[in-house]
N, CA, C and O of each residue as an XYZ file, in Angstrom:
788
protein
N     -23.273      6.891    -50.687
C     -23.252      7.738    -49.523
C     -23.677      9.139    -49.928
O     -23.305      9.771    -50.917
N     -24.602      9.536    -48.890
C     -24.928     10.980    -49.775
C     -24.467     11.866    -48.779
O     -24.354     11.767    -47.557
N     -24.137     13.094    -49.914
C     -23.199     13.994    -48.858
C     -24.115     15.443    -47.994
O     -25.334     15.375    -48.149
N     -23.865     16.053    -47.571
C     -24.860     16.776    -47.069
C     -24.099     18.500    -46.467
O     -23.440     18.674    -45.442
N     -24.408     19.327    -47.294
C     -23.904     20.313    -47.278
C     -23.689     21.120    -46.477
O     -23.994     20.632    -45.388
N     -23.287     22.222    -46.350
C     -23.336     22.774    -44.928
C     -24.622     23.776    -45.431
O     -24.920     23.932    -46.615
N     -25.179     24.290    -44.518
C     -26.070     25.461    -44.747
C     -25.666     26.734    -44.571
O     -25.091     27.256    -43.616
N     -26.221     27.400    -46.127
C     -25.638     28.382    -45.959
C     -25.543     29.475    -45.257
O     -25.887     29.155    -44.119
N     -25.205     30.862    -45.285
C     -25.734     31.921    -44.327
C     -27.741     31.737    -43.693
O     -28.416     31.512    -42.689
N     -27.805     31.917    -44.570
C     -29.131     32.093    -45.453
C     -30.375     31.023    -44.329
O     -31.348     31.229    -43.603
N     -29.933     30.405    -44.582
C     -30.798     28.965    -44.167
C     -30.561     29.043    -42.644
O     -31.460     29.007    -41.804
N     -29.028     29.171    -42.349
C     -28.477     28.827    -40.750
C     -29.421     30.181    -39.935
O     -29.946     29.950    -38.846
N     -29.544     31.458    -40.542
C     -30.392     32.323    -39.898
C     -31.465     32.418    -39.429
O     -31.896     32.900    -38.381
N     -32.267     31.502    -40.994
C     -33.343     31.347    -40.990
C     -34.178     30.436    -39.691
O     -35.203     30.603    -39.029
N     -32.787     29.118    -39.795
C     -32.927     28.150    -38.595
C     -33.041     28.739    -36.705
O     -33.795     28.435    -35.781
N     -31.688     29.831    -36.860
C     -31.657     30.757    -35.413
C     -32.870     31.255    -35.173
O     -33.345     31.191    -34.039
N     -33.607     31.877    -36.311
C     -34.793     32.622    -36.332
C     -35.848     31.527    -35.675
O     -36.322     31.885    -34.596
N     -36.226     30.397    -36.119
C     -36.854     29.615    -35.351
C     -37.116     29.131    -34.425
O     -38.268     28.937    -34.037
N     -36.031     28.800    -33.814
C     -35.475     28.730    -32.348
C     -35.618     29.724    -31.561
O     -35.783     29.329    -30.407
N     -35.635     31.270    -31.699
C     -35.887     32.138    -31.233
C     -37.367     32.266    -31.490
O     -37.751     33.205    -30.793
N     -38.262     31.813    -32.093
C     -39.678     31.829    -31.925
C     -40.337     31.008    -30.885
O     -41.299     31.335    -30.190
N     -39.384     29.393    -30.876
C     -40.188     28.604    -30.314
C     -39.511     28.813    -28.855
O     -40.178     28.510    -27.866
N     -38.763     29.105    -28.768
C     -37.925     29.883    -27.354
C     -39.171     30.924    -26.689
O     -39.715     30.631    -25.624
N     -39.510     32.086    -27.417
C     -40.555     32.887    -26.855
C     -41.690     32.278    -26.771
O     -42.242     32.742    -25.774
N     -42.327     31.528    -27.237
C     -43.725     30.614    -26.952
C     -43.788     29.940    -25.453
O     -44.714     29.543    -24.746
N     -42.737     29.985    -25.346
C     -42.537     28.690    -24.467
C     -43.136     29.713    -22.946
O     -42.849     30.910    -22.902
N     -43.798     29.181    -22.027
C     -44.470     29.564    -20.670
C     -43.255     29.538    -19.970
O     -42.334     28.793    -20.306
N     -43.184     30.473    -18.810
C     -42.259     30.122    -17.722
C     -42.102     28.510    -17.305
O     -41.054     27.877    -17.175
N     -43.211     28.140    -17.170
C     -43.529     26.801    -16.528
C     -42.560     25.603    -17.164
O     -41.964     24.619    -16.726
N     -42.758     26.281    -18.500
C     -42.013     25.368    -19.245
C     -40.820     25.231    -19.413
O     -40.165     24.189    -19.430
N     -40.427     26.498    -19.571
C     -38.837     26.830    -19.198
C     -38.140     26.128    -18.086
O     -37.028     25.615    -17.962
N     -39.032     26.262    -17.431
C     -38.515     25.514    -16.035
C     -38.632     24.656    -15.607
O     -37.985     24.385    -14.595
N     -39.524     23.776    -16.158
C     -39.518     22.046    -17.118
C     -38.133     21.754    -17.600
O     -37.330     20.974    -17.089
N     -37.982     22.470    -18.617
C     -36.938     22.057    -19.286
C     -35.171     22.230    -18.596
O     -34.160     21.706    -19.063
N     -35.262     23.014    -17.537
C     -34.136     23.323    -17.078
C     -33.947     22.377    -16.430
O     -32.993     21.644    -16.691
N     -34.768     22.122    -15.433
C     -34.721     20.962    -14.836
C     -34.618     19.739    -15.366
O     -33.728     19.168    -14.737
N     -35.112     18.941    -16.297
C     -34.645     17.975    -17.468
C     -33.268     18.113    -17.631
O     -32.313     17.504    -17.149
N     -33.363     18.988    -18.369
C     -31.547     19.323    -18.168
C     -30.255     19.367    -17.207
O     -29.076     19.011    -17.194
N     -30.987     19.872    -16.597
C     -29.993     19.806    -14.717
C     -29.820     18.271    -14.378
O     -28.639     18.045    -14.115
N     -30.402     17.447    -14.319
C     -30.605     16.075    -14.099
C     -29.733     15.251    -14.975
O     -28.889     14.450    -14.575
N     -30.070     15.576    -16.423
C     -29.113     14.736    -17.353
C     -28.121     15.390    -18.462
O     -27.799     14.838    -19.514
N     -27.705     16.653    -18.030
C     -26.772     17.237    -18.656
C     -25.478     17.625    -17.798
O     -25.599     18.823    -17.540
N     -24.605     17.262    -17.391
C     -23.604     18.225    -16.253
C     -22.635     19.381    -16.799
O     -21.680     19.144    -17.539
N     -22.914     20.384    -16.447
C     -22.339     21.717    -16.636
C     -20.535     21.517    -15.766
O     -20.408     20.648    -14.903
N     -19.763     22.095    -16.016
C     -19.041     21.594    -15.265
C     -17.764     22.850    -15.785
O     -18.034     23.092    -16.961
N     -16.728     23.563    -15.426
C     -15.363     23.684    -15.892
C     -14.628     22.461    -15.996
O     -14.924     21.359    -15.533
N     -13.717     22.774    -16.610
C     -12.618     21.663    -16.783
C     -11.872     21.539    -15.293
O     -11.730     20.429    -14.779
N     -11.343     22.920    -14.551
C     -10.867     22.687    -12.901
C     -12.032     22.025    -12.456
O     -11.737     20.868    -12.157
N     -12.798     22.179    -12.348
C     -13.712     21.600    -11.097
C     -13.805     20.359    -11.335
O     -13.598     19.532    -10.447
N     -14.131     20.019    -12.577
C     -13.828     18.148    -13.111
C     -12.437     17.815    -12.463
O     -12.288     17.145    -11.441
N     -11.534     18.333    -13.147
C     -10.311     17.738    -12.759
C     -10.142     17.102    -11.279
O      -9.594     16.062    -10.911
N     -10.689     17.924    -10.707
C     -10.728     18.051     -8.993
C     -11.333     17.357     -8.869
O     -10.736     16.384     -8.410
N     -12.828     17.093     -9.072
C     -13.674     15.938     -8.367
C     -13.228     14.570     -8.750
O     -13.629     13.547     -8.195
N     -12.149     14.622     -9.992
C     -12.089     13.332    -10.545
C     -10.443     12.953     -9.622
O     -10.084     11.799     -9.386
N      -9.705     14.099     -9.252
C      -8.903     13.518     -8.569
C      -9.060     13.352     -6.851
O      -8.335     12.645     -6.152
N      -9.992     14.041     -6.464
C     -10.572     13.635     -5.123
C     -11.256     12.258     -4.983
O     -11.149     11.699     -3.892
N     -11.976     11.626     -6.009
C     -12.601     10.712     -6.443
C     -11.281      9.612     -6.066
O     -11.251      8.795     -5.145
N     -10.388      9.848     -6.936
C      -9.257      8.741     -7.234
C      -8.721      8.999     -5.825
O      -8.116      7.938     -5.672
N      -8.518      9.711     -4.638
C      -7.766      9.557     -3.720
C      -8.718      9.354     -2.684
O      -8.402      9.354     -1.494
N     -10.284      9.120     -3.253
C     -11.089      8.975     -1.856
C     -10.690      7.497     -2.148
O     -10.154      6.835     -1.259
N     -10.867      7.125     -3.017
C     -10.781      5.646     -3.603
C      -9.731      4.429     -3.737
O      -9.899      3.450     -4.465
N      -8.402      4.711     -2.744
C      -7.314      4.392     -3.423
C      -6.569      4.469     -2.350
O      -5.370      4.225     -2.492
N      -7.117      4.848     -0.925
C      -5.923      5.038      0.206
C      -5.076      4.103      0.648
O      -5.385      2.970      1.019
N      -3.795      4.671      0.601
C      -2.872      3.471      1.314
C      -2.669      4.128      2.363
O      -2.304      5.288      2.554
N      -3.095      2.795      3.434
C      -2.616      3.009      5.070
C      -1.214      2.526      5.028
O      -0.681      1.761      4.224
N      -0.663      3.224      6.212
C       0.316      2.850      6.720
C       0.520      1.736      7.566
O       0.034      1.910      8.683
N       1.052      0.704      7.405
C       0.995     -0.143      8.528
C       1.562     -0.103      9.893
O       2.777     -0.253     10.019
N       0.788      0.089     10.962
C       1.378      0.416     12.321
C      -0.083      0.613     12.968
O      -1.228      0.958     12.676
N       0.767      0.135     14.115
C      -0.474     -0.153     15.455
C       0.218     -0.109     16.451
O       1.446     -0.173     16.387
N      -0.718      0.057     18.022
C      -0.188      0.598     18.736
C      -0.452     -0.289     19.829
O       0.474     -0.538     20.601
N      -1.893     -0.947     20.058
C      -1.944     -1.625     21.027
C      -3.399     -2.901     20.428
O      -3.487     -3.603     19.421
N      -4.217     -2.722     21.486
C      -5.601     -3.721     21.090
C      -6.137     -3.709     19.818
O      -6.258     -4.663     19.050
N      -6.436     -2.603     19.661
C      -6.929     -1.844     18.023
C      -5.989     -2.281     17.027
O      -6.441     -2.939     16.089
N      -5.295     -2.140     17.050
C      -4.472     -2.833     16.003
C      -4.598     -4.506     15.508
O      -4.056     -4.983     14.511
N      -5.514     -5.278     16.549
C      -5.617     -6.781     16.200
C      -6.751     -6.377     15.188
O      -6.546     -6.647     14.005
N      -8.059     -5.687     15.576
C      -9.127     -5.251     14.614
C      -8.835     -4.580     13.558
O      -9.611     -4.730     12.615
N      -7.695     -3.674     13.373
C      -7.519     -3.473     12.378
C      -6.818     -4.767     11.368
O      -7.006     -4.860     10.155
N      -6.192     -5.469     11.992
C      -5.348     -6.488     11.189
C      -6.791     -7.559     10.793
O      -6.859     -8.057      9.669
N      -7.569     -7.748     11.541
C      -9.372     -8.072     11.328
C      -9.648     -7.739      9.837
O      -9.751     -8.617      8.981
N      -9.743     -6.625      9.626
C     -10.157     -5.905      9.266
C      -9.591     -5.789      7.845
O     -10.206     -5.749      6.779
N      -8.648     -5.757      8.015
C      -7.576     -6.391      6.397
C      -7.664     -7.854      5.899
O      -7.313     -8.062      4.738
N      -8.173     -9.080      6.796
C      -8.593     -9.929      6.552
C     -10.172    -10.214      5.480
O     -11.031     -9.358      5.266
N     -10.172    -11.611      4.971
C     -10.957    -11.658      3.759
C     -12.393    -11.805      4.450
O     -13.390    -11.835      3.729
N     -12.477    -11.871      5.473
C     -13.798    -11.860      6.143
C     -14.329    -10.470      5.724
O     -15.422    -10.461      5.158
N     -13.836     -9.555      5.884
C     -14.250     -7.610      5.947
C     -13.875     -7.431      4.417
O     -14.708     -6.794      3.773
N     -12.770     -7.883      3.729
C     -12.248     -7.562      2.239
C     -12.570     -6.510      2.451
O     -13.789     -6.340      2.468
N     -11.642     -5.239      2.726
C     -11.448     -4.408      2.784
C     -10.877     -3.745      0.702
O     -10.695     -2.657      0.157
N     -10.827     -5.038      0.334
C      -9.921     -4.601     -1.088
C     -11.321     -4.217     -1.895
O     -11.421     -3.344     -2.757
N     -12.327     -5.043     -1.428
C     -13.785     -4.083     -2.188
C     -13.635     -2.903     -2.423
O     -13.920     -2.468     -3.539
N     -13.049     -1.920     -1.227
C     -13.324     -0.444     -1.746
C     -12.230      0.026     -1.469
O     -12.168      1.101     -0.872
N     -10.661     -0.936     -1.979
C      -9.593      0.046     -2.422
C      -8.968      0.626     -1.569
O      -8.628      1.805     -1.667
N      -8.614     -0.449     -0.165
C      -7.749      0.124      1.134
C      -6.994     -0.912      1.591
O      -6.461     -0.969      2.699
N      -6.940     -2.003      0.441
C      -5.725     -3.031      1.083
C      -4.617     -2.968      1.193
O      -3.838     -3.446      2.018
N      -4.457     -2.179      0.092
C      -2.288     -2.152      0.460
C      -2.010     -1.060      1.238
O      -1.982      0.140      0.962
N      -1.747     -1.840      2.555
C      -0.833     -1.322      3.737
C       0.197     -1.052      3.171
O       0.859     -1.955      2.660
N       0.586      0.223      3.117
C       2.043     -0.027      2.827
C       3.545     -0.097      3.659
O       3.308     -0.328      4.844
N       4.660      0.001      3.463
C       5.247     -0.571      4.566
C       6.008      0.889      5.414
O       6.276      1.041      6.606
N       6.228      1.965      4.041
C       7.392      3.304      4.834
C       6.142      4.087      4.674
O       5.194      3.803      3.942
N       6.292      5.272      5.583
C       5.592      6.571      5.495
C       5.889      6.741      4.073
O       5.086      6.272      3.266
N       6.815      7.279      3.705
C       7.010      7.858      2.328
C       5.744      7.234      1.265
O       5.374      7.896      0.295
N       5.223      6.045      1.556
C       4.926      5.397      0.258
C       2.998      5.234      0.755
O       2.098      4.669      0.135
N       2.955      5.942      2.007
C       1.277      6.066      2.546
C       0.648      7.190      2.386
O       1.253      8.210      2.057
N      -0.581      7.162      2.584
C      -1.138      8.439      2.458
C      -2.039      8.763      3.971
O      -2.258      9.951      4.209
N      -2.422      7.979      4.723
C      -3.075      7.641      5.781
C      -2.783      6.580      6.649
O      -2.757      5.397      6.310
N      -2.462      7.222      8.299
C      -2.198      6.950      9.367
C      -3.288      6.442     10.197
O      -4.307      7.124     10.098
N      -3.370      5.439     10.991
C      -4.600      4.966     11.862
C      -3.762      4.362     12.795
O      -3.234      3.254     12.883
N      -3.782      5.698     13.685
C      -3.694      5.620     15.086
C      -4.328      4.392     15.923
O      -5.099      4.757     16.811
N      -4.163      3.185     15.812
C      -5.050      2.284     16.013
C      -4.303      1.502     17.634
O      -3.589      0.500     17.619
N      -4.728      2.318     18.973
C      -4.988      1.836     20.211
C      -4.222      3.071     21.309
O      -4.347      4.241     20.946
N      -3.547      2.831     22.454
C      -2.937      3.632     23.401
C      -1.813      4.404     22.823
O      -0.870      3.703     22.455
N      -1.668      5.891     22.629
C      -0.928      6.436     22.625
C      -0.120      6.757     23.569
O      -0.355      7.803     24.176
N       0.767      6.139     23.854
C       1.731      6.789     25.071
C       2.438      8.067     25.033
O       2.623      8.356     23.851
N       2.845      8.833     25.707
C       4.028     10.116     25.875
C       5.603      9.573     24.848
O       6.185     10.072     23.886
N       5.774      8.574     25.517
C       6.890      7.329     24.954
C       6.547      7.537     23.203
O       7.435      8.059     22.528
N       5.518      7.201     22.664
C       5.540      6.685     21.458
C       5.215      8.134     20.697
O       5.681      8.234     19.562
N       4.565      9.102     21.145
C       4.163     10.142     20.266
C       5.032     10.971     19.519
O       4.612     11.667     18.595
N       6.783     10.920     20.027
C       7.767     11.677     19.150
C       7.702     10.640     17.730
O       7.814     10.950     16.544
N       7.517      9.543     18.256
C       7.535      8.561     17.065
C       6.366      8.543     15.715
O       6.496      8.462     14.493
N       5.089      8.673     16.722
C       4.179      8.508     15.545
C       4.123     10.276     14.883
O       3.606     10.391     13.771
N       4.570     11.383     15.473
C       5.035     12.598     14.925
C       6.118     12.698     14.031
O       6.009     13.438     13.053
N       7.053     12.116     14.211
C       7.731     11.781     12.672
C       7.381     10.929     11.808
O       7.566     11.187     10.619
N       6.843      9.819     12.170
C       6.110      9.214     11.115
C       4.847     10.002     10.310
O       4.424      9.455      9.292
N       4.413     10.911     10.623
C       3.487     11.631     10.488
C       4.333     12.669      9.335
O       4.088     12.936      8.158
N       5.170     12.999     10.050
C       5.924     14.343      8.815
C       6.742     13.593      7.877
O       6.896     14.205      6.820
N       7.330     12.428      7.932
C       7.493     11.598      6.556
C       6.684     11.441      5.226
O       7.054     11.480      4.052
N       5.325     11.231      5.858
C       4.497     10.883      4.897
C       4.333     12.308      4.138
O       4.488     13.418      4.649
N       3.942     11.979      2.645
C       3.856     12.839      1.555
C       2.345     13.321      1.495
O       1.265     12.755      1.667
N       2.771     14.716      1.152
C       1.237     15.544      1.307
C       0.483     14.521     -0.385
O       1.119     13.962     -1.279
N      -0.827     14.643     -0.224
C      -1.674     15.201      0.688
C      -2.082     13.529      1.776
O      -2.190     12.372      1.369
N      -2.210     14.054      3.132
C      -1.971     12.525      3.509
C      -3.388     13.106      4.981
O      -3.745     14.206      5.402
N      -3.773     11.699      5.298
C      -4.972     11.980      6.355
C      -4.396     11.439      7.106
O      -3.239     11.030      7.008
N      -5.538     11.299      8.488
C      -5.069     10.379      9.329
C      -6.611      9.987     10.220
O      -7.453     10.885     10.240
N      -6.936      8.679     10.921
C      -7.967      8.441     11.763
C      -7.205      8.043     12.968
O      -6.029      7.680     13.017
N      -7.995      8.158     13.860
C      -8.194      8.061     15.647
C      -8.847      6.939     15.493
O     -10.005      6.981     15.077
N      -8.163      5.583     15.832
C      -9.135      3.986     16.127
C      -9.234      3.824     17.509
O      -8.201      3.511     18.100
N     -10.428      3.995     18.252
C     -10.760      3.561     19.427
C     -10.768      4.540     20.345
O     -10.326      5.633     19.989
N     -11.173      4.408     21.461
C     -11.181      4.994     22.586
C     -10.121      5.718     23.038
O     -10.455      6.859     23.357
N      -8.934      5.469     23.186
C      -8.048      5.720     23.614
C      -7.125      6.471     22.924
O      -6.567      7.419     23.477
N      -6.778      6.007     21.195
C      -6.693      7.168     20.305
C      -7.315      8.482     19.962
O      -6.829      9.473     19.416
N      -8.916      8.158     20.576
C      -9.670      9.318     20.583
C      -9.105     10.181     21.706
O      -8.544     11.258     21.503
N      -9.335      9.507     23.169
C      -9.519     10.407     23.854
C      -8.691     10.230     25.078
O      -8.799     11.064     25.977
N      -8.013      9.396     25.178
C      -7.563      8.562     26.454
C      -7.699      7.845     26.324
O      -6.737      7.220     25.879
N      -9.131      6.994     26.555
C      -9.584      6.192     26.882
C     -10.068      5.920     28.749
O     -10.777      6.679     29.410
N      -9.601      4.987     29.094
C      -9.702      4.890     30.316
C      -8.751      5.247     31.013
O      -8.847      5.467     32.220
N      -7.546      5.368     30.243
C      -6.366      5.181     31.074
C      -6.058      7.625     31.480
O      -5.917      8.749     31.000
N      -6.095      7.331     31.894
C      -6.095      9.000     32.998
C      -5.162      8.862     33.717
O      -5.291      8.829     34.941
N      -3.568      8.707     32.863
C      -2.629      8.730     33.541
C      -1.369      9.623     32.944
O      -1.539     10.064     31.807
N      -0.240      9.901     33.545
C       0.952     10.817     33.491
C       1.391     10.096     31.774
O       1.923     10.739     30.870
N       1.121      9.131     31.735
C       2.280      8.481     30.536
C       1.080      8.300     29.480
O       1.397      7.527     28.575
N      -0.008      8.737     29.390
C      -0.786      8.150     27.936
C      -1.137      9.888     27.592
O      -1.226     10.799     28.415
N      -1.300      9.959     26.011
C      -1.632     11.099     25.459
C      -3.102     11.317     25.595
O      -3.753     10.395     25.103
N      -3.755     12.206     26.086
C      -4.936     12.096     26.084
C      -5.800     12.440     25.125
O      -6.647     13.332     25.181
N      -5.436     11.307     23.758
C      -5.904     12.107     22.385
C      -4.985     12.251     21.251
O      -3.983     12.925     21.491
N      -5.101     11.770     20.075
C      -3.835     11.791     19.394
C      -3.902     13.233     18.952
O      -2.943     13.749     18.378
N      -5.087     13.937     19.223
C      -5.199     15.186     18.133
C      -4.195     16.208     19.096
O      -4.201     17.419     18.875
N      -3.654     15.836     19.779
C      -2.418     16.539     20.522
C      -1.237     16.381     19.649
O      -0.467     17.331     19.793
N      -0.981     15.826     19.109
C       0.270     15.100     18.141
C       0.288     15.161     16.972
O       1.338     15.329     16.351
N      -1.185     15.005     16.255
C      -1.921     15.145     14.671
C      -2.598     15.474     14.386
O      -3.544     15.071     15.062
N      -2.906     16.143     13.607
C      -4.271     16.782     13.045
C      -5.068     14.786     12.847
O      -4.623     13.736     12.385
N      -6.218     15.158     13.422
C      -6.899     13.437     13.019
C      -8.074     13.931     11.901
O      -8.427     15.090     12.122
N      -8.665     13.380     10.897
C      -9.314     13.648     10.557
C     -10.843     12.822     10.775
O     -11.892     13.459     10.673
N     -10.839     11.852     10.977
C     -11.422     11.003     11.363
C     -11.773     10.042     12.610
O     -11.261      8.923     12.637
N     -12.748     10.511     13.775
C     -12.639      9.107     14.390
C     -13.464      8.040     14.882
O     -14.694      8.015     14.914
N     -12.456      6.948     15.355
C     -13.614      5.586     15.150
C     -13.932      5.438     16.667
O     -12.897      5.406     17.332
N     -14.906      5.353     17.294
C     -15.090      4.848     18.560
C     -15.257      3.329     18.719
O     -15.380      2.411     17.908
N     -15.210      3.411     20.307
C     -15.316      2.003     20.559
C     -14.110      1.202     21.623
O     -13.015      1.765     21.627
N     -14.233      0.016     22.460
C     -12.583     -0.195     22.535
C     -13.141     -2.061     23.001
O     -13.845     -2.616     23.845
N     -12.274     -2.431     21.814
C     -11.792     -1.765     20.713
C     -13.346     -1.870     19.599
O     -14.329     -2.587     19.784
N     -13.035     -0.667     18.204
C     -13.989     -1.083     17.463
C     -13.681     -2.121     16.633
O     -12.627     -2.473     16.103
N     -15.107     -2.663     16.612
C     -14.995     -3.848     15.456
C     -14.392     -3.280     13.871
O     -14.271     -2.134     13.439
N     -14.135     -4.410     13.347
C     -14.067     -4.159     12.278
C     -14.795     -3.478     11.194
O     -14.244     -2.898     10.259
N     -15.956     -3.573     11.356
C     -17.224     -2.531     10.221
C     -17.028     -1.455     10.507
O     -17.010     -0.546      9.678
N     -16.719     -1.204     12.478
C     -16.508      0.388     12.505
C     -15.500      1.195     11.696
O     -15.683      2.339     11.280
N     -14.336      0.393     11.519
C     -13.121      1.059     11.064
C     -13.187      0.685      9.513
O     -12.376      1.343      8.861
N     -13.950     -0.207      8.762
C     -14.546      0.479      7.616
C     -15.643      1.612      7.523
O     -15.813      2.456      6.643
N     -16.156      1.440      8.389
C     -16.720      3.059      7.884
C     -16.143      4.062      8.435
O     -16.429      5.170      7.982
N     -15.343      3.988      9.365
C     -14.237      5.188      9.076
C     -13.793      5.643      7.715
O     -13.756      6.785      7.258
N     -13.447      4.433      7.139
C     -12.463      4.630      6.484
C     -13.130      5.430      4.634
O     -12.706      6.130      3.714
N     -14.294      4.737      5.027
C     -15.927      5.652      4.122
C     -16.432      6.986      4.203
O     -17.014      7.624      3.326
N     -16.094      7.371      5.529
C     -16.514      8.969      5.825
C     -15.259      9.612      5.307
O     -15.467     10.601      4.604
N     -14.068      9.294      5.485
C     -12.780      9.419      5.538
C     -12.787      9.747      3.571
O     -12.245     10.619      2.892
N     -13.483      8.823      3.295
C     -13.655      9.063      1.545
C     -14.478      9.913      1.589
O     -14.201     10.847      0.836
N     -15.460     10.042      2.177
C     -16.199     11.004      2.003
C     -15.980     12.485      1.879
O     -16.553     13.408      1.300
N     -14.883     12.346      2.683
C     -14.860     13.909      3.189
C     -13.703     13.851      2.053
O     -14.222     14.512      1.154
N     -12.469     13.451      1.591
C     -12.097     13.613      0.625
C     -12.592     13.850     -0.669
O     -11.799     14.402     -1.432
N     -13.345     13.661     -0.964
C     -13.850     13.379     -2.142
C     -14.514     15.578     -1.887
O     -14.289     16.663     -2.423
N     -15.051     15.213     -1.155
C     -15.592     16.979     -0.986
C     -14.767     18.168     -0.707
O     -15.282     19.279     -0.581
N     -13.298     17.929     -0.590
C     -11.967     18.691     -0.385
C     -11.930     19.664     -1.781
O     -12.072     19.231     -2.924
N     -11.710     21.046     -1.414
C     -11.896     21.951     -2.304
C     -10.288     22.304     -2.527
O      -9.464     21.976     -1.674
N      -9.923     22.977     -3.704
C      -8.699     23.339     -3.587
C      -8.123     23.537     -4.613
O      -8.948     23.687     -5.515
N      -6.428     23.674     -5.188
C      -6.057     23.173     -6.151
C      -5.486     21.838     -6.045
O      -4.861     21.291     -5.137
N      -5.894     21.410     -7.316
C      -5.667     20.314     -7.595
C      -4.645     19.159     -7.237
O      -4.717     17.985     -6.873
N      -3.466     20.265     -7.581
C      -2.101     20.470     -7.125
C      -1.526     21.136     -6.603
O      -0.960     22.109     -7.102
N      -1.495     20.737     -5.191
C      -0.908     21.975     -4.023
C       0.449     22.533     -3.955
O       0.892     23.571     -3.462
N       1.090     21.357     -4.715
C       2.342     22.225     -4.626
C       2.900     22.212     -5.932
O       3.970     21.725     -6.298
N       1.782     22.983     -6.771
C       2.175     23.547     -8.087
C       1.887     24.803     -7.869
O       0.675     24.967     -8.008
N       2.589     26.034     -7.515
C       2.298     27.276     -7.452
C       1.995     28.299     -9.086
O       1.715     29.496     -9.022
């Protein structure tokens, strides 16, 4: 095995010195060749900003819904958890059973006046950082129903972050909800840890 020394002052200068020659030769054009080469297959990065994209990554990737439904929408969502859609492809099968243990709510059919103290505490149970989608028509907006006893809109009750149209939507719709829904997580700026002051 042959060993290989370090270089000394001497040499390592000599080496900087070179680099600083072939550095000045170089054309704008080229410079900017090379940056670009670089930009493409080198990533610059802090250690926060990694941290962050890698834990936005893991929570775009990883949501547990809550299990609960409200009316029609709720059969498509139960669709939708079925192996026809395999929803477990991209890491949204386990329903889980308490708020405490979800991260995302899907409002999935008629919100009534009746039910909204309900899905509002279920809502403040769940542990930050937690989303929520609007499934269908009627979670969106009403729906059809334009009456004294339905909410017209869950975003009266919850911040929604997401919603799915349709009534009810199929099942693909409420996977790609549930895709934008990653999406937009994944692009959430912040600290890391919100409630590490």
């Amino acid at each position: 095995m042959e060993v290989i020394e370090r270089p000394n002052t001497e040499a390592r200068e000599r080496f900087l010195h070179e680099l600083e020659e072939i550095r000045i030769r170089l054309s704008p054009e080229e410079e900017e060749t090379i940056r670009r080469a670089l930009a493409q297959r080198v990533l610059f990065t802090t250690v926060e900003r990694m941290s962050q994209w890698v834990v936005n990554w893991a929570r775009g990737n990883s949501l547990f819904p809550l299990t609960f439904g409200l009316a029609c929408c709720a059969i498509e969502q139960m669709a939708t958890g079925g192996p026809r859609f395999d929803m477990a492809r991209f890491g949204y099968e386990v329903f889980r059973p308490s708020p405490r243990q979800a991260d995302l709510i899907v409002i999935a059919g008629t919100l009534t006046k009746k039910m909204a103290p309900v899905v509002r505490q279920l809502w403040e149970q769940m542990a930050q950082p937690k989303w929520s989608i609007a499934m269908g028509a009627c979670a969106s907006t009403g729906g059809m129903y334009n009456s004294f006893a339905v909410v017209q809109g869950a975003d009266w009750i919850i911040p929604i972050d997401v919603y799915v149209p349709g009534c009810p939507p199929r099942p693909e719709s409420l996977l790609y909800g549930f895709l934008k829904l990653a999406a937009k997580i994944r692009k959430e700026k912040g600290r890391v840890y919100p409630w590490i002051k």
